[in-house]
C-alpha positions as CSV (number, residue, x, y, z in Angstrom):
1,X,24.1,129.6,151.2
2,X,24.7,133.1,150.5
3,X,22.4,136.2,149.4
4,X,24.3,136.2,146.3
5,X,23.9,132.8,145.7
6,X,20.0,132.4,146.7
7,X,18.7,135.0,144.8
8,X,20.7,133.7,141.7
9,X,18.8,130.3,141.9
10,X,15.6,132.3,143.4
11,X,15.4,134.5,139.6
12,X,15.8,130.9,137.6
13,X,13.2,129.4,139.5
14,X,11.4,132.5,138.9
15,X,11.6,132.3,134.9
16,X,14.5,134.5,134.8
17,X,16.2,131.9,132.0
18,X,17.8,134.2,129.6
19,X,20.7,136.5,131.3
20,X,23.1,138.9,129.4
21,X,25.7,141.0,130.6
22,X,29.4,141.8,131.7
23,X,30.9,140.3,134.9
24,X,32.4,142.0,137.4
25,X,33.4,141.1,141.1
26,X,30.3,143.0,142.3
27,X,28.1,140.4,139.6
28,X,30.2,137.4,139.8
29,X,28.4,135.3,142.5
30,X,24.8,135.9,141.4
31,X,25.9,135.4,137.7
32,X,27.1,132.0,138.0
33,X,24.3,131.3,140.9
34,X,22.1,131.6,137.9
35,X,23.8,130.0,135.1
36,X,23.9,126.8,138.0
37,X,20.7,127.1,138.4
38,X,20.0,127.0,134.3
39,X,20.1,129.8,133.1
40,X,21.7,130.9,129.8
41,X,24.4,134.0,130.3
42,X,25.5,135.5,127.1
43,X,28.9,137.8,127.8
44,X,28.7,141.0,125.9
45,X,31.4,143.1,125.4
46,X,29.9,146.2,127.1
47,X,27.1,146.7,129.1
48,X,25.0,148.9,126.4
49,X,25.4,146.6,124.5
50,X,24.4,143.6,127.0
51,X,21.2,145.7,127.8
52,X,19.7,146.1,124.4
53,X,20.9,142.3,123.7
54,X,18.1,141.8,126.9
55,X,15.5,144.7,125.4
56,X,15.3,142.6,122.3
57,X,15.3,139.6,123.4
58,X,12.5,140.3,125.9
59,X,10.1,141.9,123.0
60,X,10.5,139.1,120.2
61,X,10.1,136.2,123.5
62,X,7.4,137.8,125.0
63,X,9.5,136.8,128.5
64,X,11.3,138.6,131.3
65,X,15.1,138.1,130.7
66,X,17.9,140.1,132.8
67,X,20.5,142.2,132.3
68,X,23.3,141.6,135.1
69,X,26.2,144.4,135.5
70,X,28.8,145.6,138.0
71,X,28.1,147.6,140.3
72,X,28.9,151.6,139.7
73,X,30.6,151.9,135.9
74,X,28.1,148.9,134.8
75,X,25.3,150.3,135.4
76,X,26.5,153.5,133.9
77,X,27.8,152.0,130.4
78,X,24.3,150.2,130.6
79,X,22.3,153.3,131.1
80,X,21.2,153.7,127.4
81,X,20.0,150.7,126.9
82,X,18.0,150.7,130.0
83,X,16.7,154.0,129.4
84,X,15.6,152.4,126.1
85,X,13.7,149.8,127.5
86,X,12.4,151.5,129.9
87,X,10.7,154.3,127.4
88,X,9.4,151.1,125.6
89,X,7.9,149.3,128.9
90,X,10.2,146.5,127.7
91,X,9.5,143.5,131.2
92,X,13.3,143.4,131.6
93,X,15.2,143.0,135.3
94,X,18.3,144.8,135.7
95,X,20.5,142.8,138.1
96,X,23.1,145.6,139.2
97,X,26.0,145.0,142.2
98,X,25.8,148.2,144.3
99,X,28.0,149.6,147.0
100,X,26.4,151.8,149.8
101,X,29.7,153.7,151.3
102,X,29.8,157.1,149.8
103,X,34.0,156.7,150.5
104,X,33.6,153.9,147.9
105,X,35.2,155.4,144.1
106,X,31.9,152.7,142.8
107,X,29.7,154.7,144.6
108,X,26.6,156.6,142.4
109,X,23.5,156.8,143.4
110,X,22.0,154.2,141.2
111,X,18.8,154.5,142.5
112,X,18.1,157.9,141.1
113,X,19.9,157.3,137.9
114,X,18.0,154.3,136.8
115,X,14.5,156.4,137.7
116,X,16.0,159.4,135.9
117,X,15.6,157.1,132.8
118,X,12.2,155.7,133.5
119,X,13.1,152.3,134.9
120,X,11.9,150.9,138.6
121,X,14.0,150.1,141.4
122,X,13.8,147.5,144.1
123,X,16.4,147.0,146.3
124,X,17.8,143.4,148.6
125,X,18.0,144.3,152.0
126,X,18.2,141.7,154.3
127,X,19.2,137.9,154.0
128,X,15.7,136.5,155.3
129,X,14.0,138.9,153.0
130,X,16.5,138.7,149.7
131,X,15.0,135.8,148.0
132,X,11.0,137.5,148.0
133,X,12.4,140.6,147.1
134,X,14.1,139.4,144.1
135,X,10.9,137.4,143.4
136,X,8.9,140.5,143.8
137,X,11.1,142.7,141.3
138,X,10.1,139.8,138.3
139,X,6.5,139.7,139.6
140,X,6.8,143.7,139.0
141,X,9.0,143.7,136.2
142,X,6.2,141.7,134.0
143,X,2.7,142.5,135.6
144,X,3.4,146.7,135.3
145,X,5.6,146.2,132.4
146,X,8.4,147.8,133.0
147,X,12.0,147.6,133.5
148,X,13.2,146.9,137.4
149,X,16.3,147.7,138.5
150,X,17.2,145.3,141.8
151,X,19.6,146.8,143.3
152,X,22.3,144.0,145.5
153,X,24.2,146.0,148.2
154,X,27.8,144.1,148.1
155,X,27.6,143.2,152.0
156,X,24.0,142.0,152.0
157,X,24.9,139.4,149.1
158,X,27.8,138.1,151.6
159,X,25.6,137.5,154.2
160,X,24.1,133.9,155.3
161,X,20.5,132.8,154.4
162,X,18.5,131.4,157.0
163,X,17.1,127.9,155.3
164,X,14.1,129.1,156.4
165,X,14.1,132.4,154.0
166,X,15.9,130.4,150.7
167,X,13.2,128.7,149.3
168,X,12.1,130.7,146.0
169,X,8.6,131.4,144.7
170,X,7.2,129.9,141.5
171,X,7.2,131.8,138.6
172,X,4.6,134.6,138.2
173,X,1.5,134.6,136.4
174,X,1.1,136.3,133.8
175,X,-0.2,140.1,133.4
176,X,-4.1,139.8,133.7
177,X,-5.6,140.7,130.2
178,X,-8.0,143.8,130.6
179,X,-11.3,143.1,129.9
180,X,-13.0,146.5,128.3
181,X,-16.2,147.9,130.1
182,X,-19.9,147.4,127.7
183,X,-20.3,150.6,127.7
184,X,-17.2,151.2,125.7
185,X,-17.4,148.3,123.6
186,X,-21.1,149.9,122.5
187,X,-19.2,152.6,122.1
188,X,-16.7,151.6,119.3
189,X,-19.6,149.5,118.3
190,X,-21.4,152.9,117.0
191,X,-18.3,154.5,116.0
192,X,-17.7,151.8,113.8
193,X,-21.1,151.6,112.5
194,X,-21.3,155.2,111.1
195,X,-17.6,154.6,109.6
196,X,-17.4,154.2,105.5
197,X,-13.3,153.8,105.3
198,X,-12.1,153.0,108.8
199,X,-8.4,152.0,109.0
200,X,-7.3,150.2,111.8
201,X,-3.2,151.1,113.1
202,X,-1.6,148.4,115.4
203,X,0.7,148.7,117.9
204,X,3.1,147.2,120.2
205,X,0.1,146.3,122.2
206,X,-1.2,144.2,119.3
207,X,2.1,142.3,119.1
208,X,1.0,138.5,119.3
209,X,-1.0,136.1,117.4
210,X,-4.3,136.6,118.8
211,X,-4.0,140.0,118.9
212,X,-3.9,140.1,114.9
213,X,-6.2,137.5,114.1
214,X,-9.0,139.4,116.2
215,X,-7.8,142.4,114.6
216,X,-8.1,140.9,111.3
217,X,-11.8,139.5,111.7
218,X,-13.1,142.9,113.1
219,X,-11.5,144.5,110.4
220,X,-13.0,141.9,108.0
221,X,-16.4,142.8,109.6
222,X,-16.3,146.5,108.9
223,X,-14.2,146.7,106.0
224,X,-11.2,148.7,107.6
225,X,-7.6,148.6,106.0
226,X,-4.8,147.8,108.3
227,X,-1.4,149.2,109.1
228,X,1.1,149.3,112.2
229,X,3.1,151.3,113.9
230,X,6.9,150.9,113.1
231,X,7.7,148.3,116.7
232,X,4.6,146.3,115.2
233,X,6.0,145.7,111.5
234,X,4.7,141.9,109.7
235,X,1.8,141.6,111.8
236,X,-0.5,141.6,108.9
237,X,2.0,140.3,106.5
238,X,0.4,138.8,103.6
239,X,-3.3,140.3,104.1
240,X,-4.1,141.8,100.9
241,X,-5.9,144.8,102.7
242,X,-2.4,146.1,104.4
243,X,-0.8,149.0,104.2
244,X,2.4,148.6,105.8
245,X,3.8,150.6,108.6
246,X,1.8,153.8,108.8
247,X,4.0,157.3,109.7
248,X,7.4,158.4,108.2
249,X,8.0,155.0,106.4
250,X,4.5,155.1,104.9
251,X,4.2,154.4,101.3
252,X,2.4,156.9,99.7
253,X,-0.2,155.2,99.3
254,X,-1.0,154.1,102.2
255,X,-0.3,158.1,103.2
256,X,-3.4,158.5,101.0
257,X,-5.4,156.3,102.5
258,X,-4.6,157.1,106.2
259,X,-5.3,160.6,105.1
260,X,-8.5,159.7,103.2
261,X,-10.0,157.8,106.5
262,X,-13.2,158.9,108.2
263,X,-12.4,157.0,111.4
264,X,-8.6,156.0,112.4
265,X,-8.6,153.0,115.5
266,X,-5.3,152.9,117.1
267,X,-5.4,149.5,118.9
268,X,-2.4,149.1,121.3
269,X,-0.8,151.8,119.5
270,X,0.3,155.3,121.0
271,X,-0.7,157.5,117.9
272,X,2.5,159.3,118.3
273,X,4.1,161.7,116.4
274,X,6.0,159.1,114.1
275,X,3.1,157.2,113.6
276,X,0.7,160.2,112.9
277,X,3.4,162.1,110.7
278,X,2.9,164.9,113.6
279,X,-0.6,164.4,112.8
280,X,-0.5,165.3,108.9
281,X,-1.9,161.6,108.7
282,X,-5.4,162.7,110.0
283,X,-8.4,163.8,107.7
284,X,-9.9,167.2,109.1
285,X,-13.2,164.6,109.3
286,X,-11.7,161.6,110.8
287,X,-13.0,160.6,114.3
288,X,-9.9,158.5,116.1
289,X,-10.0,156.3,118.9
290,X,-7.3,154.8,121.1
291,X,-7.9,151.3,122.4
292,X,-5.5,150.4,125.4
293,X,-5.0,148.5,128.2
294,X,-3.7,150.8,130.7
295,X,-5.9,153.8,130.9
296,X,-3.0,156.7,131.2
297,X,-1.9,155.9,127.6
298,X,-5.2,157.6,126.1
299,X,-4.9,160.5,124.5
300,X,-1.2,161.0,125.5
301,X,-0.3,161.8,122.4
302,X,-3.1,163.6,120.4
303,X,-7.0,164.2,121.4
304,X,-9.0,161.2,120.6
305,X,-13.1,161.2,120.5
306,X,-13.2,157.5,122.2
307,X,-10.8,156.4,124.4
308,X,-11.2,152.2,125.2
309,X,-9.9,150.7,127.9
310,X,-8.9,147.1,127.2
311,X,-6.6,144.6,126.0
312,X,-6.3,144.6,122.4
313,X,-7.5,140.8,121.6
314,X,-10.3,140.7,123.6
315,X,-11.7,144.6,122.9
316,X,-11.8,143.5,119.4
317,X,-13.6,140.2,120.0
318,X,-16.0,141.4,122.0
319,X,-16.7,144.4,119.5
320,X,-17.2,141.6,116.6
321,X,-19.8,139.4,119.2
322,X,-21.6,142.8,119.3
323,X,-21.3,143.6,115.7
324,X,-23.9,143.8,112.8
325,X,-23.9,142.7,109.5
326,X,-20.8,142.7,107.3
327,X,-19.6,145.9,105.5
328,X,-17.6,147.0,102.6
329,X,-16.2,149.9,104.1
330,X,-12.9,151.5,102.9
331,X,-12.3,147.7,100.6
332,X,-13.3,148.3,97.3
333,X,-11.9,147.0,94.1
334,X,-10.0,149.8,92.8
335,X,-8.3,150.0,96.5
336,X,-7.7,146.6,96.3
337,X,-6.0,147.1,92.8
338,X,-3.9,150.0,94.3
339,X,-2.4,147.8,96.6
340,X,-1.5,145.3,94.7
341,X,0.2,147.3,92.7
342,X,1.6,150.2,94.5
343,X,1.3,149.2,98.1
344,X,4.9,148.1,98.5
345,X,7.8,150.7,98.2
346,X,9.9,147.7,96.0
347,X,6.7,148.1,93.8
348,X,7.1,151.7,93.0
349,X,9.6,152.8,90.1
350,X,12.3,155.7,90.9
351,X,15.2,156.7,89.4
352,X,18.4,154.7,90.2
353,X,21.5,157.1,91.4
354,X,24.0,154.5,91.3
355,X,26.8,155.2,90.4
356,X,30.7,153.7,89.5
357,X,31.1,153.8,93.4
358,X,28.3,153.7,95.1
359,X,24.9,152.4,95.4
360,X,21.8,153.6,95.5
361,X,20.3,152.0,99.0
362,X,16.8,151.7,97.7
363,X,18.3,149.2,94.9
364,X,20.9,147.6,97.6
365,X,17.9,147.1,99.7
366,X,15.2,145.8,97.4
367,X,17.7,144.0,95.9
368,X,18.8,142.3,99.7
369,X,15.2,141.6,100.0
370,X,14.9,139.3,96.8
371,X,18.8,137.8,98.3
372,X,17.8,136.8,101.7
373,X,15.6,134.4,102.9
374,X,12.3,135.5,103.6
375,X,12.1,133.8,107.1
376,X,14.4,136.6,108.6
377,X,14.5,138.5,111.7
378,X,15.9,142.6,111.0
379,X,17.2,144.7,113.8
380,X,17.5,148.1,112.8
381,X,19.7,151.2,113.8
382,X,19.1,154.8,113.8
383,X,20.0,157.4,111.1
384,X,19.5,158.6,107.8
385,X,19.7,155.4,106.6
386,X,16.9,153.6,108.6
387,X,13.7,153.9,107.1
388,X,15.7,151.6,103.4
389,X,15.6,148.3,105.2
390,X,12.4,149.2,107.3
391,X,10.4,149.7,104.1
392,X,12.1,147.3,101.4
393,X,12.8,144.3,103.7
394,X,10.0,142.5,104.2
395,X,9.4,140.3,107.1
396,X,7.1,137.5,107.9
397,X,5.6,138.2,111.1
398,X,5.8,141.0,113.9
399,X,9.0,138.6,115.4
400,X,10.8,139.4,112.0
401,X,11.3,143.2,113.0
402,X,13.1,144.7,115.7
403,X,12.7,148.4,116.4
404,X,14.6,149.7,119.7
405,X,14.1,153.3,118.5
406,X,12.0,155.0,121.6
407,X,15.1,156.3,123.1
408,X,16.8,157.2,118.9
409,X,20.0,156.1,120.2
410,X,22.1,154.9,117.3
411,X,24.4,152.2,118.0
412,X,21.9,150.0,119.2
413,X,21.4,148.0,116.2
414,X,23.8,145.3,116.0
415,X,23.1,144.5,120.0
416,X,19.1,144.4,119.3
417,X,19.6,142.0,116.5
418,X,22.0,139.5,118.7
419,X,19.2,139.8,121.2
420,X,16.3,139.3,118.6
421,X,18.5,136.4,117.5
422,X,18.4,134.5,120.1
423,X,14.8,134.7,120.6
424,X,13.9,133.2,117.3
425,X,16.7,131.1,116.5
426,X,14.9,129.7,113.5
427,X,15.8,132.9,111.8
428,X,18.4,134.5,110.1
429,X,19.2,137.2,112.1
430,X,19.9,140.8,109.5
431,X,21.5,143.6,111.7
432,X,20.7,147.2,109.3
433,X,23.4,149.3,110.1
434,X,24.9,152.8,109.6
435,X,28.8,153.2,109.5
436,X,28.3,155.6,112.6
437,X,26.2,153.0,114.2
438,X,28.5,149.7,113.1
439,X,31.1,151.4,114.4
440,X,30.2,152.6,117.4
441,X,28.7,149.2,118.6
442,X,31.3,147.3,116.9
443,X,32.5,145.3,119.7
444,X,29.3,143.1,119.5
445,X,31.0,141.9,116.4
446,X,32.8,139.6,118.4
447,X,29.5,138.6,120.6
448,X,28.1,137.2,117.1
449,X,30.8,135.4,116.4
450,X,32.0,133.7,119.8
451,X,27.9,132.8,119.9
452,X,28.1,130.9,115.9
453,X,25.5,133.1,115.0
454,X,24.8,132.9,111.2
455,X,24.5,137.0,111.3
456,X,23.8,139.1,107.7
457,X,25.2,142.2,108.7
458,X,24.5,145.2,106.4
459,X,26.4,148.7,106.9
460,X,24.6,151.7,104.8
461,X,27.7,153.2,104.5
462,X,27.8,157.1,103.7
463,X,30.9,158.3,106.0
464,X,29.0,160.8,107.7
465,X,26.1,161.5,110.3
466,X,23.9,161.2,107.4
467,X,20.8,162.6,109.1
468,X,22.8,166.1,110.0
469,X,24.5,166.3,107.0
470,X,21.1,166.4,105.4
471,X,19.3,168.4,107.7
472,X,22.0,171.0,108.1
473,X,24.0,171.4,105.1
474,X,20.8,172.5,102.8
475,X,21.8,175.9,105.1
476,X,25.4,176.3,103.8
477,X,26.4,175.0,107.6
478,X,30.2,173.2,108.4
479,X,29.5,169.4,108.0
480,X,34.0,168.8,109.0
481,X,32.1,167.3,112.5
482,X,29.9,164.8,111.1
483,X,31.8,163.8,107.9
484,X,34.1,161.5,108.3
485,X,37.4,159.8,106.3
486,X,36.7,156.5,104.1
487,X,36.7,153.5,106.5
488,X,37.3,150.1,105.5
489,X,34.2,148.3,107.2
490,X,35.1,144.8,105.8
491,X,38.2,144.8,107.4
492,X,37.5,145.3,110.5
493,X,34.5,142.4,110.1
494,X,37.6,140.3,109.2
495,X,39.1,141.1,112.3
496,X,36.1,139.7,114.5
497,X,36.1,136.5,112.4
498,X,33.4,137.7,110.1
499,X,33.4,136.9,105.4
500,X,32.7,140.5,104.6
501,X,32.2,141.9,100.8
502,X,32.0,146.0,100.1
503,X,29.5,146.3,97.8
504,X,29.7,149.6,95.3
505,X,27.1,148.2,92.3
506,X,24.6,145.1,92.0
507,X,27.5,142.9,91.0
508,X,29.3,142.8,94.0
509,X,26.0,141.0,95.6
510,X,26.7,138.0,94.1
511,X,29.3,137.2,97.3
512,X,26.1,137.9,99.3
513,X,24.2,135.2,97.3
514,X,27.4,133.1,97.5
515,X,27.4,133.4,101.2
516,X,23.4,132.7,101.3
517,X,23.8,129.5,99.4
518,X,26.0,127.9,102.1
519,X,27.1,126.6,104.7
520,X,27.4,130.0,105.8
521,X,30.1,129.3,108.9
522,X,31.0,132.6,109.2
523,X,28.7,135.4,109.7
524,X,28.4,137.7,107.1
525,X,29.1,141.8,106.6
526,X,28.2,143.6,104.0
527,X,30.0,146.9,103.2
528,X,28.0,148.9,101.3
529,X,29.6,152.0,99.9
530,X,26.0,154.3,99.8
531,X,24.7,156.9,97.8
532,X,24.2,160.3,99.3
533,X,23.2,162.8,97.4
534,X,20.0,163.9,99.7
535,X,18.7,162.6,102.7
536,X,15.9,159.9,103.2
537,X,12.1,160.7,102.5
538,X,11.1,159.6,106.0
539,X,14.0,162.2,107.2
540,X,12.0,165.1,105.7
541,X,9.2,164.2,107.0
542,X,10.7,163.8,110.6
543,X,12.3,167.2,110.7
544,X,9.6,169.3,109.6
545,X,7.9,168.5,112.8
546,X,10.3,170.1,115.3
């Protein structure tokens, strides 16, 4: 068989069983090598689009899926979605057709454009070598955690395999938990010990099931309160001692809290300046440690007295073994009261700015969170808009919330909630959208409707580059290049095959509720016609760090 065709069923036999992407003649072998082999190819209609479809839907399945483009202007149109991933160590393999004659009008150097972004390469270069090189790019791709670009010259995928070089490798192992040394496990141990009001802020690297329910009994042992990062939003849904996501979205609350802590544990979590509000989020007297399994991640971001190398899971149960008696720390009665009652934005009163034509997107929000079903997966864009359904939707688990914001692309939303979709099928998928965003990714409207996915679309729609308009007009600067003419939204929804409603007041959700009743065969778009008097809270918070 050929190199194109070997490798194909090499990568499914490898656990490569989810592909996305747009086929070219450079791609066309390998793709439908795969997709013989078992795979699953979803066509996007671009390749940015196709690569955050794959960043998503490597992040909520917790496996290595591929991204498979043309060889020259694919990987180009890809490039912000990779670079994405790869500033999120997202396990993803980029499957890219390449030519290698500099005469060739395909010709880039795609080697040293998909490093400029932070991804890997690997490249095929023989036929009795091609199939443990491709093996070797997965085994990479999930064991460093990062996203591999493989590289398939056009005449090497042409060429014969010898039968001796075709058979393909099992799939990997997994990445090899981290086990943290004693010495720093005593460590924490003391830190801990000496703590009254410890909180305890979870990260990507806390992402899974055992992950939060170590976190959860160490945290029950020492009396901490719990929050996440933004990427690790519902992990401790429902435990009556959680903050929420800590950083620009914080309530504030749990800003006063955070603020109030004498010791801050950041367990898989960078402690960046989102999370950290810049680092307005630490106490003058709070001691903070970073627990992490890859040793370079400590401290990267602000100083930290104890730095722990080790996965997150099994840091935290070997702390507990190690542990004394039980403490009350930071959970007393009164906090637990405060919570309760104020420790959800929906919870907290504000004035509504509706008005005859617009709506307020705190009440469209809280109100699309009582709407919805509560088993829901959100994928959320960038802009002024974001941080509405990041803090009022609430979601059941860290699988029901999709962040691709490392790279603050907008337009990235709609494709990271088709990807997030398929992952957890169960779900109703709820793409939070601005009108920049929808439209600039609007293509993927047709994606979610040629795949029958039962899609809640919502477009925070302010006709502008909300985030500019706010942060520059205060100054009496032009806003003519980031405002924009009304758009009719639902119509173009309509045009893809979606039932779309524009939504001005609370009435007009009653379609939504219509639609959520059933059968729901069409996906759904929502149009909502925003206030946009001032910009966002988390906005004002965001720019008075840079």
């Amino acid at each position: 068989m050929k190199v194109a065709e070997a490798v194909g069923r090499a990568l499914t036999a490898a656990g490569v069983q989810q592909v996305f992407g747009v086929v070219g003649s450079g791609n066309f072998h390998l793709t439908n090598a795969m997709v013989a082999a078992g795979a699953r190819f979803v066509a996007a209609r671009h390749e940015g689009g196709a690569a955050t479809m794959a960043d998503a839907y490597a992040r909520i399945s917790g496996t290595v899926p591929a991204l498979s483009v043309h060889q020259g202007p694919g990987l180009t149109n890809a490039l912000t979605g990779i670079a994405e991933a790869a500033k999120s160590r997202t396990p993803l393999l980029v499957l890219a057709a390449e030519v290698t004659r500099p005469t060739s009008n395909f010709h880039v150097d795609q080697t040293a454009l998909a490093e400029a972004v932070g991804a890997v390469t690997e490249r095929v270069t023989s036929a009795h070598t091609a199939v443990e090189q491709a093996c070797g790019a997965v085994r990479r791709a999930l064991r460093e955690r990062r996203t591999v670009l493989l590289n398939l010259p056009l005449e090497v995928q042409a060429l014969d395999v010898p039968d001796t070089a075709a058979s393909a490798a099992p799939p990997p192992a997994a990445r090899a938990a981290v086990e943290p040394s004693e010495s720093e496990v005593s460590a924490l141990v003391a830190v801990l010990a000496r703590s009254r009001r410890p909180v305890f802020v979870a990260g990507r690297g806390a992402r899974a099931a055992d992950g939060r329910d170590a976190l959860r009994a160490l945290a029950d042992r020492y009396g901490a309160l719990l929050a996440t990062s933004a990427v690790a939003h519902g992990l401790f849904h429902g435990d009556p001692w959680s903050l929420g996501i800590s950083g620009g979205f914080a309530t504030p609350l749990a800003v006063e809290l955070i603020q109030g802590a004498d010791l801050i544990v950041g367990w898989g979590c960078a402690l960046n300046m989102w999370t950290m509000r810049h680092g307005r989020l630490i106490g003058p007297d709070a001691t903070v440690v970073q627990v992490d399994d890859d040793a370079s991640a400590l401290g990267a971001h602000r100083e930290v007295r104890l730095g722990v190398t080790g996965d997150v899971a099994r840091t935290a149960r070997r702390v507990l073994e190690a542990a004394g008696d039980r403490r009350r720390g930071y959970r007393t009665d009164d906090i637990a009261r405060a919570i309760a009652s104020r420790g959800r934005w929906r919870d907290l009163p504000y004035a509504d700015e509706s008005d005859r034509d617009r709506i307020d997107p705190r009440t469209l929000s809280a109100a699309l969170d009582a709407i919805l079903p509560a088993e829901r997966v959100v994928g959320v864009d960038s802009g002024n808009f974001m941080g509405y359904p990041s803090a009022y939707l609430s979601v059941p688990d860290e699988d029901g919330f999709c962040f691709t914001q490392a790279f603050q692309s907008i337009g990235l939303g709609l494709a990271t909630t088709i990807g997030a979709a398929l992952a957890r099928p169960d779900r109703l998928p709820v793409a939070a959208l601005g009108d920049g965003g929808a439209l600039m990714g609007a293509a993927e409207l047709d994606t979610v409707r040629r795949l029958g996915l039962p899609m809640v679309v919502v477009v925070y729609d302010d006709e502008a580059y909300g985030a500019e308009v706010h942060h520059f007009g205060p100054d009496g600067f032009p806003l003519d290049t980031v405002t924009f003419p009304p758009t009719d939204i639902a119509a173009v929804a309509r045009g893809y095959g979606f039932e779309a409603v524009t939504v001005r007041g609370r009435a007009d959700l009653k379609a939504v509720e219509d639609w959520v009743a059933g059968p729901r065969s069409a996906p759904l778009l929502i149009d909502a016609k925003v206030t946009a008097e001032h910009g966002a809270w988390w906005l004002e918070e965001a720019f008075r760090g840079h």
